[in-house]
N, C-alpha and C positions, 0 to 999 in steps of 0.2 A: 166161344169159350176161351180161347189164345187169348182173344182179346181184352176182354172179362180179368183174366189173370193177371194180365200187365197192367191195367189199372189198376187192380188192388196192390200187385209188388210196387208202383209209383206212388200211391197212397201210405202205403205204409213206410217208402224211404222216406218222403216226405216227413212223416211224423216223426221220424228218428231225428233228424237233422232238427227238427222245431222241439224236441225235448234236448239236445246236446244243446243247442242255444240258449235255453230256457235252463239248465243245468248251469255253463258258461256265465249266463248273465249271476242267477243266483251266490256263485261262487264268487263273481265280482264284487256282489256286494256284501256277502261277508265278510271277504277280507280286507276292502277297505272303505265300507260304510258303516260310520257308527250314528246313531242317536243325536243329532247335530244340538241336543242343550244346551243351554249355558255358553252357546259360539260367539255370539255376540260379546259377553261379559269378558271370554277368552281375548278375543280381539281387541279392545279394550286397553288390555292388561299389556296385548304387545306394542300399542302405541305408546302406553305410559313406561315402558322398558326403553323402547325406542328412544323417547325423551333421555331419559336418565343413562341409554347409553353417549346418545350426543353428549350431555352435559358433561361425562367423564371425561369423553374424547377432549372435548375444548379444556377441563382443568387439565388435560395431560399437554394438551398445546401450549397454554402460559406457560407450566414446568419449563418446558421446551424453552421456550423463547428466552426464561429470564437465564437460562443455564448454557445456549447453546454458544461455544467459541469455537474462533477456527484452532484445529486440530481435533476436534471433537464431531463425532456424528450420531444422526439417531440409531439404534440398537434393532439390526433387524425382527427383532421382536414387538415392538414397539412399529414396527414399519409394519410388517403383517397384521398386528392389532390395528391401525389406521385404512389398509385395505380391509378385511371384514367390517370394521363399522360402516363404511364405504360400501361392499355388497347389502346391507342390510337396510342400509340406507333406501337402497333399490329395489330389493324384494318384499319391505313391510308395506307401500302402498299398492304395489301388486296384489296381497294375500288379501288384503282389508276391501280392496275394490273388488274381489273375485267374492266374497263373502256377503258384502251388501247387495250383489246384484246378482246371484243366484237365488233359486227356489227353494222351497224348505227342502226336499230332498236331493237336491242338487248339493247341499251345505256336509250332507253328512257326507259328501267323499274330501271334503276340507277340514275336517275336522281333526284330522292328524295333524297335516300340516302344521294348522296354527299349534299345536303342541308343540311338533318337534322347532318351528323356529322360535317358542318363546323357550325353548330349552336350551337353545343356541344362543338367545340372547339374554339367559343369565350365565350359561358359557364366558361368556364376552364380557359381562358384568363384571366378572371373575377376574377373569383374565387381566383384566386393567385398572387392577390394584394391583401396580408398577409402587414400588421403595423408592430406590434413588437410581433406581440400573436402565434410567431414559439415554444416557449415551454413552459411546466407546470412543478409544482411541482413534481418530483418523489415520490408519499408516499410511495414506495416498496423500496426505496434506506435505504441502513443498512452500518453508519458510521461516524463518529463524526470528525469534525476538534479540533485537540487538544490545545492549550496553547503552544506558545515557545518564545524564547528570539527574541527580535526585531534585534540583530545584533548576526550574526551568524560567526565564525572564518572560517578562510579558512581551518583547520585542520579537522573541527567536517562535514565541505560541503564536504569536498574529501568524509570520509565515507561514507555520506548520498548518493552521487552519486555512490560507491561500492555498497551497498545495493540495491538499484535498479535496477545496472546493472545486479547483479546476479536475481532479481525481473524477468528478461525479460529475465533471461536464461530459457527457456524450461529442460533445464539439472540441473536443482538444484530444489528442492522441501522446504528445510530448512536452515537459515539463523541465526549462533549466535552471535551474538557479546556482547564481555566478558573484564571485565577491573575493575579494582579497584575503591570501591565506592569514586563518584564525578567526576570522569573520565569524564561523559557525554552520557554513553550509553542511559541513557530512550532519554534526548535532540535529541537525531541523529534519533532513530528508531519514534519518533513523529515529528521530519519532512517529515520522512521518507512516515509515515502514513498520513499528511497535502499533502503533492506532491500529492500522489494519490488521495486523495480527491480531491484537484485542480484542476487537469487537467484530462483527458480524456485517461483513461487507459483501460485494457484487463481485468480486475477485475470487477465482477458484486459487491461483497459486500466487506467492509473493516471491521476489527472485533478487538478491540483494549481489553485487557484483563489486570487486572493488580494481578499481582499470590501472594496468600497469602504464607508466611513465611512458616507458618505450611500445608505442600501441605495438599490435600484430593481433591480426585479423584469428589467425591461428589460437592463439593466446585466449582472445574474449572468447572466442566460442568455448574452448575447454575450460575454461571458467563457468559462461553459462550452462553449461551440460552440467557440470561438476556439480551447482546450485542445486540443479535439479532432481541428484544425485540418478543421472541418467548419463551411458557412455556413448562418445561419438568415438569411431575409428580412427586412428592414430594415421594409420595410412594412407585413408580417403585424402585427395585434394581439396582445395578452399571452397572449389562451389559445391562439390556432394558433400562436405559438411554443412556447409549454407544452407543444403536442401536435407539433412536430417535436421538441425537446429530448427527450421521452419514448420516441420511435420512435426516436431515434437511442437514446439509450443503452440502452436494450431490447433493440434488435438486436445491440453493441456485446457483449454478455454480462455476466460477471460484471466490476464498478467498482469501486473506492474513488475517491472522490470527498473530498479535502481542501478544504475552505474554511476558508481563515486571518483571523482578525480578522472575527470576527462581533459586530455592536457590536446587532443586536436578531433576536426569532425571527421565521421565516415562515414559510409555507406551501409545503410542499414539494413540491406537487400545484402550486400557481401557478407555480412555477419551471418544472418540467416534470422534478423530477429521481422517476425508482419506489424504490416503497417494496416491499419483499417481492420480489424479482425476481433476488436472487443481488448485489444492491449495498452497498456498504456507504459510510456518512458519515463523514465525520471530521472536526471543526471545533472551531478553538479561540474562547475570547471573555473577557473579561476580566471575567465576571459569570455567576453559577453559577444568575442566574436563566432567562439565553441558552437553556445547555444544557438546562435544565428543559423549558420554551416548546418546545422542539426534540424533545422527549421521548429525549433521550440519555443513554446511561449514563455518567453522569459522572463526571471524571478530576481531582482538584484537583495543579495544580502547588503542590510546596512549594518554599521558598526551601532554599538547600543549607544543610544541617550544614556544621558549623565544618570539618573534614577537607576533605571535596569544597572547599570556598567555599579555601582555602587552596591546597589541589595546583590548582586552575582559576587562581588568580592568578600562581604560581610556572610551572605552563605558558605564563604570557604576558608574565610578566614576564621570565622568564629566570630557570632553575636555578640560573646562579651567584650567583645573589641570596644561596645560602647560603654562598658565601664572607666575605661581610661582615656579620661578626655585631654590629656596631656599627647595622646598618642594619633586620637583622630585628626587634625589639621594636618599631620605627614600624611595620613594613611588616604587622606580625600588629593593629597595632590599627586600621591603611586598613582591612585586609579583614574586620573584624568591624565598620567604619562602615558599610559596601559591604552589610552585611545580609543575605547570602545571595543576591541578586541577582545572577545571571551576565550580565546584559547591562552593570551598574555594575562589576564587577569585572573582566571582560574591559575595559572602556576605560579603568577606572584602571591598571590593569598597563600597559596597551601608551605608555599615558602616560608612565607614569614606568620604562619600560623602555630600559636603560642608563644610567639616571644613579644616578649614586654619591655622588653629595654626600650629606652628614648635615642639614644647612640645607633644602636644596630638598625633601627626607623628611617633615622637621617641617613645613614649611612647608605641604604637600601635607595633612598631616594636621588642620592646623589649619582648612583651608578648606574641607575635607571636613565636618568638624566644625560648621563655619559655614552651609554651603551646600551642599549633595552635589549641585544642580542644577548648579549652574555646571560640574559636570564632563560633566554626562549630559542637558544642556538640551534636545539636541535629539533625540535616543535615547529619551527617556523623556518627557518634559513634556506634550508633543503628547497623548501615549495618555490620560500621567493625569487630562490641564485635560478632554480629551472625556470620558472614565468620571465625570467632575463632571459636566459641560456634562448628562451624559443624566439625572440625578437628575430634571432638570426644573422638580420640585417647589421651591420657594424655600424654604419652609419646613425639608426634607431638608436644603438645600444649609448652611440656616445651621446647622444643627444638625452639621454634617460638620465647618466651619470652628472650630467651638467646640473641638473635638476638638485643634487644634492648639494650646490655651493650657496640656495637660495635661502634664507634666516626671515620670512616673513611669515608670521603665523596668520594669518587674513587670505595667505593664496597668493603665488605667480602670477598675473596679469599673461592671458595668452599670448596678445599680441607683441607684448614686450621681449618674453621669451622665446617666439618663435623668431624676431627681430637680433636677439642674442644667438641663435643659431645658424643667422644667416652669417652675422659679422665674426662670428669663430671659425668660420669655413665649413659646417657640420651639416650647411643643405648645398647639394652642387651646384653651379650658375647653369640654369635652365632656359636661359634667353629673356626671360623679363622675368621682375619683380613679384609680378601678381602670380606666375607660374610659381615662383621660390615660394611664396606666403602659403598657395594651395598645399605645397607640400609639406607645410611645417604644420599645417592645419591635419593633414591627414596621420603626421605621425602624431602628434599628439592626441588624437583619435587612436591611435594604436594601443598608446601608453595607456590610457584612461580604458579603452576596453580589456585590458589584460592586469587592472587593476594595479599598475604601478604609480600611477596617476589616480586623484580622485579630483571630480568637479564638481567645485563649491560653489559656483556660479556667478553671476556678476563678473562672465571673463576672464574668472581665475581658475586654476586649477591648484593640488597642493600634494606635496609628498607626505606619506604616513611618516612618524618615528622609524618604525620599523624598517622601511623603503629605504629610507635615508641613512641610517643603518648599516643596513646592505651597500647600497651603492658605495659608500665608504670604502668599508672593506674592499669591494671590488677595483676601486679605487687605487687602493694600497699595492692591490694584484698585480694590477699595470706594470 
């Protein structure tokens, strides 16, 4: 009878547990199975949404592209709109595959779904009808648009495009470009530095430096921080600045890093600036042995062709300079005294811009003729008296000065001139001849890399106006 009993109370738990199941299940599918109609057509409608959200996304990416510059980023709103299109991306061939390959009543527990993401994805429809509020301010951007001439020569654009190109060579790390002051080097490499600003480059920051005369290691680096507008401790010694300068721009990414007026090489490990790390150097100096020392591929500035050195003076002097043709014959032989120099040609023009007299032309010409300093004394004099000042050597210096008693427009003949400084006593007796020649060959290598010398080839070499100029005066110093 015991027994009797405990079968029927295990019979009857049993039943309870198999209607709470059958309750369970029931309750399941009401709450979330519906009538799976029309699922298909729903589906459908989320891939043609899908479509037409892509196609927003890519018109919001042209926007982008035709609008984005550096200082400028996209609007985290705009970034979260690209992450959802992005999840949905992911979740529509998900939902679509779960829906073709289930059973007819397997479809109604999806049938919400496909609701609520094509509800999401007119959400999103919505959402990216963006105005014009695709970008903001970058406050993290580190870089300045600099000042340059509104007309630029086709001689100083070739450079600036060399300088870039090696910019996007992955194979160069350092860039010098070297030329006698007023040549135009800082002009090229501050375009150079404006391009990147401009347009949309590989470069997270751009870092523009301008190096003092007297280097000190100390000096650049509070300079480079300063650019960055980031502080190095005052106190710290040379290498734990070296080593915050180097964690900063490390972190920083990919740099160009411009130093203007480098007058000797360093160590760029002492500085703190990396080498190999996605940075790049850019630095001019007015001696091609700077760039050497620096191990940079080096850029020689030339002086302009007759053409450029002419449209650059008529640029500043004024176009209608060629109404009066009584005046253009002086005004072409200023600009062939000016010697392809654009920083002497730019302040003779603006000099004698607006004046029309034929007197005050001649007159200009003559003193140019005389003196080309007196017009450019303080533009120019400073850079060329220091690229002497570094010679050092007394010896060099007097052999530079010699160079100003020569009157032949074709160029010095080296071996004559080095032969002239043997017989003035200005190279020591060495023990033979061919030792004295060596060394007159090396200093005039000297001269010619630090730009007080230029070679014109055919074993000449030749003093600028300018040079000669100088040397003069220094002359007079003696």
């Amino acid at each position: 009878m015991d027994s009797a009993k405990e079968i029927f109370m295990e019979f009857v738990g049993q039943a309870g547990t198999v209607f709470e199941v059958g309750k369970s299940i029931l309750g399941l599918i009401e709450n979330h199975w519906e009538f799976p109609r029309g699922i298909d057509e729903n589906v459908n409608n989320l891939r043609r949404k899908g479509d037409r959200l892509n196609g927003q996304k890519e018109g919001i990416e042209s926007r982008i592209k035709s609008k984005l510059r550096p200082r400028k980023k996209i609007s985290k709103e705009v970034v979260l709109y690209f992450e959802d299109v992005k999840r949905m991306n992911g979740e529509i061939p998900i939902l679509v595959s779960k829906v073709s390959t289930r059973s007819f009543f397997s479809r109604g527990f999806l049938v919400n779904d496909v609701r609520k993401m094509g509800e999401e994805l007119d959400e999103l429809l919505e959402k990216g009808r963006f105005s014009d509020d695709l970008l903001v301010d970058d406050l993290s951007w580190i870089g300045q648009v600099l000042p340059t001439p509104s007309f630029v020569v086709d001689a100083i654009e070739l450079v600036k495009n060399k300088i870039i190109r090696y910019l996007r060579n992955d194979g160069v790390q350092k860039i010098g470009v070297y030329g006698m002051a007023g040549v135009g080097k800082t002009t090229v490499v501050k375009l150079v530095n404006n391009e990147l600003l401009k347009s949309v480059s590989n470069f997270d920051i751009i870092v523009w430096v301008t190096v003092s005369r007297e280097f000190s290691v100390i000096e650049l680096q509070k300079k480079i921080a300063e650019a960055m507008n980031v502080v190095i401790t005052v106190d710290e010694d040379e290498i734990l600045r070296a080593g915050m300068l180097y964690e900063i721009l490390t972190e920083k990414g990919r740099f160009v890093l411009f130093l203007d007026g480098v007058w000797e090489g360093f160590s760029l490990e002492k500085v703190g600036i990396p080498e190999f790390s996605g940075g790049k150097l850019v630095l001019t100096a007015q001696s091609m042995d700077v760039c050497r020392q620096m191990d940079c591929h080096v850029i020689k500035m030339e002086r302009l062709p007759e053409q450029d050195a002419w449209q650059l003076f008529l640029d500043n002097v004024g176009h209608n300079l060629m109404n009066f043709t009584d005046l253009l014959p002086i005004a072409r032989c200023i600009v062939e005294r000016c010697a392809g120099l654009p920083l002497v040609i730019v302040t003779v023009a603006c000099t004698m811009r607006g004046e029309r007299s034929l007197s005050i032309w001649r007159n200009a010409l003559v003193e140019l003729k005389s003196n080309i300093l007196v017009w450019v004394k303080n533009e120019v004099y400073s850079q060329l008296r220091f690229s002497y000042d570094r010679l050092k050597d007394p010896g060099i210096q007097k052999c530079f000065l010699t160079c100003a008693s020569y009157c032949e427009d074709l160029g010095i003949l080296k071996g004559q001139l080095i032969m002239d400084w043997i017989e003035k006593g200005l190279i020591d007796e060495m023990g033979s001849k061919e030792v004295m020649l060596d060394k007159g060959q090396a200093i005039l290598r000297t001269l010619v890399e630090n730009c007080l010398l230029e070679d014109v080839g055919n074993e000449r070499v030749r003093m600028h106006d300018l040079t000669i100029d100088m040397a003069k005066l220094i002359i007079q110093e003696l």
